[in-house]
Backbone as CSV, one residue per row, in Angstrom:
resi,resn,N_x,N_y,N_z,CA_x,CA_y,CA_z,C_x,C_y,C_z
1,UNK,58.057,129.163,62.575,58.864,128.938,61.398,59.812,127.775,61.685
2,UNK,60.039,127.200,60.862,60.760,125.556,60.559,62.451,126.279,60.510
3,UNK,62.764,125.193,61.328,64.265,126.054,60.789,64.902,125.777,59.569
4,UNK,64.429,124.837,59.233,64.834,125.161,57.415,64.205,126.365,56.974
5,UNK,63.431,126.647,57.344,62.902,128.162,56.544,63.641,129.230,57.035
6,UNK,64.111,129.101,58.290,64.571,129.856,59.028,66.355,129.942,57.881
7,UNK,67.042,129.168,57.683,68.487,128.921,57.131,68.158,129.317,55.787
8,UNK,66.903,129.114,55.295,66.581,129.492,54.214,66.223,131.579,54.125
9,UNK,65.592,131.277,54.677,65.608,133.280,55.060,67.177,134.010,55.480
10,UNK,67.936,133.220,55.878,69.095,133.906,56.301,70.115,133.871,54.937
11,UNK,69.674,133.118,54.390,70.728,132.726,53.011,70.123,133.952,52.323
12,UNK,68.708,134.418,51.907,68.250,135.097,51.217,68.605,136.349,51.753
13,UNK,68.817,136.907,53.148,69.171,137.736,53.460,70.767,138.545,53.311
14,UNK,71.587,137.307,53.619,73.006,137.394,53.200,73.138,137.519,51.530
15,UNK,72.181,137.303,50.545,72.190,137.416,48.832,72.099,139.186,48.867
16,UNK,70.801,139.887,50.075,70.630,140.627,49.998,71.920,141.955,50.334
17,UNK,72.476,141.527,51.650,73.622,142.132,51.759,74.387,142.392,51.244
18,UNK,74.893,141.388,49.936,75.441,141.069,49.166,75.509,142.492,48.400
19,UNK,74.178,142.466,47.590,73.668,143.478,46.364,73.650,144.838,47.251
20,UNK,73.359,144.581,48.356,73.504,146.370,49.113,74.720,146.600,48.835
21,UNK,75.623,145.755,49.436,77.064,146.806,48.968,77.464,146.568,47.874
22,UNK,77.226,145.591,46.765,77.644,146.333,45.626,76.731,147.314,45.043
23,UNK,75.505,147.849,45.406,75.163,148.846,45.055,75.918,149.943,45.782
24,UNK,75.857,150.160,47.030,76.462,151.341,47.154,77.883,151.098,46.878
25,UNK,78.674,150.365,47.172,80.088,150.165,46.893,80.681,150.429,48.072
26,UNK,80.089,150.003,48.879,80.832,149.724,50.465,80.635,148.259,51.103
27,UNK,81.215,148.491,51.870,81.468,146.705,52.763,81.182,147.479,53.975
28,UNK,79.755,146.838,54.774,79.112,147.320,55.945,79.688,146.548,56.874
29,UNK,79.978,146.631,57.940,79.749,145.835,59.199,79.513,145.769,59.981
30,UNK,79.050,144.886,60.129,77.642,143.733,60.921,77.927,143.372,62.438
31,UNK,78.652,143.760,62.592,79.363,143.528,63.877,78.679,142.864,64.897
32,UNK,77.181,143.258,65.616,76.315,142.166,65.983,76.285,140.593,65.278
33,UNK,75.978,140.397,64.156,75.631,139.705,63.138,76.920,138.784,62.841
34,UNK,78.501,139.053,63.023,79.702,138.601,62.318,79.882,137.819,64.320
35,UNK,80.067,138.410,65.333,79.931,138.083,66.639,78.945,136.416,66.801
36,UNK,77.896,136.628,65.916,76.903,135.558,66.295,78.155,134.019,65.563
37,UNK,79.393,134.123,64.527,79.305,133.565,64.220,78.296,132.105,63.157
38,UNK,77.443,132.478,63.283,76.052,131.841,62.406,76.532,132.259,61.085
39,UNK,76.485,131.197,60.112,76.156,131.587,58.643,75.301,130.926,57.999
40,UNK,74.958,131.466,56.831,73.784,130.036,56.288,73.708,129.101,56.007
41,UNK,75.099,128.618,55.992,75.596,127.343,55.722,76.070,126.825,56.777
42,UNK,75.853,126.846,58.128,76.083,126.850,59.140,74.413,125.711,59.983
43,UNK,74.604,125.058,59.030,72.983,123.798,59.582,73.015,123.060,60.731
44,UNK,74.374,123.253,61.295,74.766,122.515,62.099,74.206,123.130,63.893
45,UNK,74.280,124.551,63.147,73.555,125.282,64.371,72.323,125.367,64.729
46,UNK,72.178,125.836,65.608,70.329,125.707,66.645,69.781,126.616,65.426
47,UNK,68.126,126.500,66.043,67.446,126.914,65.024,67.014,128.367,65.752
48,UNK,67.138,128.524,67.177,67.667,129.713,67.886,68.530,130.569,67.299
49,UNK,69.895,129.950,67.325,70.933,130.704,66.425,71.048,130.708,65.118
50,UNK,69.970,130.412,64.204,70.078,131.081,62.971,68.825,132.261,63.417
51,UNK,67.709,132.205,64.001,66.856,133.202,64.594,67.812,134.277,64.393
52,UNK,68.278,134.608,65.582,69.288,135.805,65.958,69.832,136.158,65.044
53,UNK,70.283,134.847,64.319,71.021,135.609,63.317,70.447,136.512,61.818
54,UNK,69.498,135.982,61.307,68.219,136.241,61.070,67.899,137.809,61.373
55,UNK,67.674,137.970,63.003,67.072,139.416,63.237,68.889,140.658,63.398
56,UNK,69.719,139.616,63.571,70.658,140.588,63.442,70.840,141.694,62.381
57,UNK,71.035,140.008,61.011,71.372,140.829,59.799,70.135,141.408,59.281
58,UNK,68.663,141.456,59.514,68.193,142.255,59.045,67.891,143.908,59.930
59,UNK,68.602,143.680,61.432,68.873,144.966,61.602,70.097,145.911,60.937
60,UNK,71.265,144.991,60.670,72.180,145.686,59.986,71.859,146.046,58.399
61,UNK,70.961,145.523,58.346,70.949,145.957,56.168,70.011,147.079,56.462
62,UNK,68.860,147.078,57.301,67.837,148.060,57.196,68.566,149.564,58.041
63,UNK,69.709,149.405,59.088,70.184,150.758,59.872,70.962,151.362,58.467
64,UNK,72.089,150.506,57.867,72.815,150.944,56.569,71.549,151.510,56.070
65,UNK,70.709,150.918,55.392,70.035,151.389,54.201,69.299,152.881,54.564
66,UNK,69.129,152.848,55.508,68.529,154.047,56.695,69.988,154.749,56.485
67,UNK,70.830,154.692,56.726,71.364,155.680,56.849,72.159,156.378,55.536
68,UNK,71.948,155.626,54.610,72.099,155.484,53.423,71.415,156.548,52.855
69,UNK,70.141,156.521,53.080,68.911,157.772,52.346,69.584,158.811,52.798
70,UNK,69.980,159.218,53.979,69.779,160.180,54.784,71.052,160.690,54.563
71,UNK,72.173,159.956,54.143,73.449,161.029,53.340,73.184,161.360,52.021
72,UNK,72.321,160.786,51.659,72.221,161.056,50.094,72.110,162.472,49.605
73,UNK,72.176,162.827,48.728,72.162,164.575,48.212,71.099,164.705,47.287
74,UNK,69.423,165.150,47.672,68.921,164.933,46.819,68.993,166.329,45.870
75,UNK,69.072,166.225,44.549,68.861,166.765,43.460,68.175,168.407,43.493
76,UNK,68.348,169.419,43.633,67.795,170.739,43.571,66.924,170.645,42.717
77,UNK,65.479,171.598,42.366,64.486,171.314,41.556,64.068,172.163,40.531
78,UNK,64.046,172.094,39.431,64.417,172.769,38.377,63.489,173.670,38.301
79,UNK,63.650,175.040,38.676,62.023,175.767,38.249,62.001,176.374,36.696
């Protein structure tokens, strides 16, 4: 992958973060991911360090979203 695609996937990823917490209505943190310093607007950096940054934030949206299901209260079933 080109690292423009690469800055380009991380931008799309950070849109995604975005809509996670205003769906649930929390502010997650990324704490791996905020450490890397990297943002997507951040071109100035290696194409290494948008990588990382890249696999960071999509470990932090997918552990939230994971853990997300798993507090949820599902619905009792109507007999």
């Amino acid at each position: 992958m080109k690292k423009q695609e690469l800055i380009h996937l991380h931008g799309l990823l950070a849109e995604v973060r975005k809509h996670h917490e205003a769906r649930t209505g929390t502010s997650v943190e990324y704490e791996s991911y905020e450490s890397l310093g990297v943002r997507p607007t951040s071109i100035h950096k290696s194409k290494t360090d948008h990588k990382a940054a890249v696999f960071a934030l999509a470990d932090g949206i997918t552990a939230d979203m994971r853990h997300s299901e798993e507090t949820e209260t599902v619905p009792a079933a109507a007999d």
